[in-house]
N, C-alpha and C positions, 0 to 999 in steps of 0.2 A: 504494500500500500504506500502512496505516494505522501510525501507531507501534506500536499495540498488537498486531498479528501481526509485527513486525521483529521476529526475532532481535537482543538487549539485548548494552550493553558498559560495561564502566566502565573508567577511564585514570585506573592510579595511577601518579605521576610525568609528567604529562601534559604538563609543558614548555610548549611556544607549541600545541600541538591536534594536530600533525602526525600520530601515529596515529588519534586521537578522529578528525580529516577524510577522513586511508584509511578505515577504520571506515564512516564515513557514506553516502563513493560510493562502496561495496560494498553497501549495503543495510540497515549496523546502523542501532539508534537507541541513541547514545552513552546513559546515563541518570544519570552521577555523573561526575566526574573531580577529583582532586587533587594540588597541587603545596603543596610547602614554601616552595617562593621565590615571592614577593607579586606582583615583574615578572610571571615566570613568567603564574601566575594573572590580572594585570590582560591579558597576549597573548593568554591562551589564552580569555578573555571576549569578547576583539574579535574573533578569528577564529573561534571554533566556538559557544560560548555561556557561558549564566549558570550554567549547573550545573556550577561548578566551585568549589571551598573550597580555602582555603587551609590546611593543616595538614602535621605530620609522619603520612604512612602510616603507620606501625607505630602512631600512636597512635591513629587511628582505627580501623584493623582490632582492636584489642585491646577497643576500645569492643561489637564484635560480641557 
């Protein structure tokens, strides 16, 4: 299955990937993810991927 028929996820508060990875061997395709802590973000790069930022959520949801 292709990403673009996957039912989509995004992981705010995404920590080291841990749900973003449930997510994934379930069938999603993760598409954003965001942590406030830097660690956080540099883990969560090595285990799931590069589409992750580093920011506070509330500031980024408010950017919508």
């Amino acid at each position: 299955m292709s990403d673009i028929t996957k039912p989509t996820a995004n992981d705010f508060f995404c920590v080291c990937g841990g749900i973003s990875l449930g997510f994934i061997q379930t069938g999603f395709y993760v598409t954003w993810a965001c942590d406030f802590d830097k660690f956080a973000v540099q883990t969560y790069r090595e285990n799931v991927g590069n589409h992750v930022i580093q920011a506070d959520s509330l500031s980024v949801y408010s950017e919508f």
